[in-house]
N, C-alpha and C positions, 0 to 999 in steps of 0.2 A: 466341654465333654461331648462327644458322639454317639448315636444313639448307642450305637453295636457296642460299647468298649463294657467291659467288664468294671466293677468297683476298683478305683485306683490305690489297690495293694497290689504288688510288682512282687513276681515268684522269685527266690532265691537261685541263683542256677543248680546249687550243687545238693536241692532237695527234688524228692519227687512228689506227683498234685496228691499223690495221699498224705502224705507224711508234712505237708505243709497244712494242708484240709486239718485233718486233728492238730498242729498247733495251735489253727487260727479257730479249732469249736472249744478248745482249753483257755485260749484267749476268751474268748467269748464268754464264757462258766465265768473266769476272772472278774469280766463287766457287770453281768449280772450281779454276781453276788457285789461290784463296789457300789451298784445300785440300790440292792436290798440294805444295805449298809447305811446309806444314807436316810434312807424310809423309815427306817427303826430309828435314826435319831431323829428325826423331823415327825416321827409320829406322836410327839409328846405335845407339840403344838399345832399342827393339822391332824385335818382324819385323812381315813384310808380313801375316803373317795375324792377326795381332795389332791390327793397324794397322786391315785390315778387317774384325776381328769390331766395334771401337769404334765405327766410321764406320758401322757398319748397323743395332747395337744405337739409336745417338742417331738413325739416319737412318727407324726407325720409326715419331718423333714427325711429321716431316712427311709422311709416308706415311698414315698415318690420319688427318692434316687432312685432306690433299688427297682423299681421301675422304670425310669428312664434308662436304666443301665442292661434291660432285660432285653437280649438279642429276640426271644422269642416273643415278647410284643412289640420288637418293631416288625416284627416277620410279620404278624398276623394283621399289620396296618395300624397299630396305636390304638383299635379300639378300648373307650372304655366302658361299653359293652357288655353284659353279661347276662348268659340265657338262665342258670339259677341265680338269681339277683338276691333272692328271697332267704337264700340257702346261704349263702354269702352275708348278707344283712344276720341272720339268726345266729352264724361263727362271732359277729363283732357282738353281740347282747350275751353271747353266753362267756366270752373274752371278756365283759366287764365286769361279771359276775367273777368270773375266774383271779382278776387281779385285785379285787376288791377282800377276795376273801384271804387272799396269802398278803396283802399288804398290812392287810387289819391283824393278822395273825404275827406280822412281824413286831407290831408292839406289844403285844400281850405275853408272848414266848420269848423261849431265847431264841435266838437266830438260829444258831444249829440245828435246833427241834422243827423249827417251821419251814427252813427248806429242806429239813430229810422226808418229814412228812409227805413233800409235796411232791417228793421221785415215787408218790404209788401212783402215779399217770403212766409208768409202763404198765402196770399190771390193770388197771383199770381198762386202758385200749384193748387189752387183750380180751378181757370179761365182756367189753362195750360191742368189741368187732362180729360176736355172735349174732346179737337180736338188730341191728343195725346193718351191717354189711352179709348176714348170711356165711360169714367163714365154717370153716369146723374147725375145731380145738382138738390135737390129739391130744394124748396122756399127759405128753412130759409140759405142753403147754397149762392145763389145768392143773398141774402139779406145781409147776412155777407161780401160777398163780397164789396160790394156798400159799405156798412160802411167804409172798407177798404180804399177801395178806395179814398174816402171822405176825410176820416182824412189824407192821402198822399196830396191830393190835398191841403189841408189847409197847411200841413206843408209845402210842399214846395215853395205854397205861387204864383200862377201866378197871377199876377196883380199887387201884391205890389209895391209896391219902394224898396225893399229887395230883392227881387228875383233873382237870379242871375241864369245862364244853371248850374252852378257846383249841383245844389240839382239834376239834373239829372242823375247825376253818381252812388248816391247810390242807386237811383230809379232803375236803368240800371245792377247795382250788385246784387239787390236782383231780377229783371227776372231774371237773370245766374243763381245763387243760386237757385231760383224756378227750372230750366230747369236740374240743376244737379239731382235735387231730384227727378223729373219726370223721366229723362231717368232712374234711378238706379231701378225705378217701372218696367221698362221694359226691364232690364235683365231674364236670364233663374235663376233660381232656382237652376243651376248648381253650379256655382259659387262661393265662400266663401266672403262674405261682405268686409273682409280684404284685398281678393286680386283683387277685383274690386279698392275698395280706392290706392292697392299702384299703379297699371295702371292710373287712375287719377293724383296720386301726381309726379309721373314720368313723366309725357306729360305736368302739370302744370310747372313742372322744369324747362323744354328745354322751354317749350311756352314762361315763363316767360323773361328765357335768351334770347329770339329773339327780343323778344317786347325790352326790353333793350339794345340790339345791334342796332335795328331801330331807335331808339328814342334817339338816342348819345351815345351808348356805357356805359358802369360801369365808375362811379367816382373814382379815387382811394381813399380807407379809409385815410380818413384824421389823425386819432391818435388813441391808444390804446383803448379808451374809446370809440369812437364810435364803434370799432369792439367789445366790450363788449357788447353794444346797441346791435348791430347786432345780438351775439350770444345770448344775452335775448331772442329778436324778437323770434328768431327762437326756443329756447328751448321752450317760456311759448304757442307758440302756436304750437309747437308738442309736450308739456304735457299736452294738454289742450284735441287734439285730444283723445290720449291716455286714460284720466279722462273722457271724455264723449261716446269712445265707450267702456268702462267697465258699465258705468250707462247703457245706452241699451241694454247691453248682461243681465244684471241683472231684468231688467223688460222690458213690453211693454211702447212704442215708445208714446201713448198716456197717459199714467202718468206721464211725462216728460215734453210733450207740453208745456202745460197752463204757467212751468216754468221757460219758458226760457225767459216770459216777463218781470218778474224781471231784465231783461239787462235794459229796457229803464228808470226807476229810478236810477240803478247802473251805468250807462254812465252819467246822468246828474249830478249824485252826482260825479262821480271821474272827468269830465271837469270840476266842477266848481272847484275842490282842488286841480287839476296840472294844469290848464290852467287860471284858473280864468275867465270861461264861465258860464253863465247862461241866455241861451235863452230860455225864459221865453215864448215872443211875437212869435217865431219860431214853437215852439211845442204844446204849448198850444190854443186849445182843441183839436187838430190835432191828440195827442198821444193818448190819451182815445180814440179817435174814431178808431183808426187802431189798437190799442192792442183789443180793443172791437170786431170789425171786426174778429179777429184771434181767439180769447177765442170761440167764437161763430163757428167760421168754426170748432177748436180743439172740442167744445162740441157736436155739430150735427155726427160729425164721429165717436165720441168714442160710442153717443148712436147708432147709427145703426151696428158699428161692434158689440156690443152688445147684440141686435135684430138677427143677424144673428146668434152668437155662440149659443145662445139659440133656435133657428130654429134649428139647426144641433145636439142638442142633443140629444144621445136618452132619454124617457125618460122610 
């Protein structure tokens, strides 16, 4: 493979790069969740930090493709280099915390619950982008927010007799996740996106292997089959990686968005056919309101980035 060449997925002729881009971020949802799939059943005999030192240690290898394959660091001379090094380092500790808490969250909950939870990282970046990046927030964004917000609170339900601290975890993984995506706002432009990610998956590696050492040490694999588990885990969600930044190198970041809500029907439909979950009372009208929440922040951004490229035209 050559430095310049793209991930070797080969376009269809008779599609176009957007409309292939969203198949391959819906492909991507798919992996993910056959990853999280796997985590909830192997969480009954590893823990979660366990669970995420394996997923980061395999999730290396597609991290140094996807840099090898990045036209824009061979451009820049292959450095691997980096003037926030520090900033970069702090994205992969709070990425361990990040996955530590939605994996741990995956065996306590039903699946559906703990990845719907985990879509309030739109509304969180938004809240986050204020004291951190200096944006301003008009109306209809701080109005999406609340919405957000709203529907989190319903699902997770304070008051009930259902309630339990564990919905907090995935509440607590998608701030991380928000916080990832905020800092990567605030890198230098220098940088190639790929090797920013593998300084992340790198520091999430070792993070993960400590948190695992603290928390009792690595289980030994029990039999064949679970290190199969294992090596799933780790393939389908560093092919997953892989599959969705080819969909971003192929289009803009905001035709993508709106797609990625398709997770929260696709997690309730696969926990109710490997789990035989369907919380119905948990999510509902919780879900609407915080996908709703998200569509609404995704729509207000895409039209003002909009508004601007047409300010800056000439004409």
């Amino acid at each position: 493979m050559t430095g310049g060449r793209s991930p070797e997925i080969q376009e269809p002729p008779d599609l176009n790069r957007t409309t292939l881009a969203i198949l391959y971020s819906l492909l991507a949802l798919l992996l993910f969740d056959g990853m999280g799939l796997i985590i909830k059943l192997l969480s009954h005999d590893y823990t979660a930090a366990e669970l995420s030192a394996y997923r980061n240690i395999v999730g290396l290898i597609p991290a140094l493709l996807v840099l090898w394959t990045s036209r824009d660091w061979h451009a820049k001379g292959r450095s691997m280099r980096m003037r926030q090094w520090k900033l970069a380092l702090l994205r992969g500790v709070i990425l361990t915390f990040a996955q530590y808490f939605f994996y741990l969250s995956l065996g306590l909950l039903t699946f559906a619950t703990a990845s719907t939870i985990s879509y309030a990282n739109a509304v969180f970046v938004t809240a986050l982008a204020i004291p951190l990046l200096g944006e301003k927030v008009g109306m209809v964004r701080w109005a999406a927010v609340l919405i957000g917000f709203a529907g989190v609170v319903m699902i997770v339900g304070p008051g009930r007799d259902t309630f339990s601290l564990s919905a907090l975890l995935p509440l607590g993984a998608a701030l991380c996740y928000a916080l990832t995506a905020v800092t990567a706002r605030m890198m230098d432009e220098g940088p190639s996106t790929a090797l920013i990610n593998l300084y992340s998956t790198g520091v999430a590696a070792l993070g993960a292997m400590v948190l695992a050492m603290a928390t009792g040490g690595f289980t030994p694999i029990r039999d064949t089959t679970d290190l199969l588990w294992i090596a799933a885990m780790g393939g389908l969600g560093g092919f997953a990686v892989l599959v969705l930044v080819t969909a971003y190198r192929m289009t803009e970041q905001s035709n993508l968005a709106p797609f990625s809500y398709f997770g929260i029907p696709l997690a309730f439909v696969l926990g109710w056919l490997f789990f035989g979950e369907a919380p119905w009372e948990e999510l509902f009208p919780g879900a609407f309101l915080l996908s709703g929440g998200g569509l609404l922040i995704i729509w207000r951004e895409r039209q003002m980035n909009e508004k601007l490229r047409n300010a800056t035209t000439p004409r």
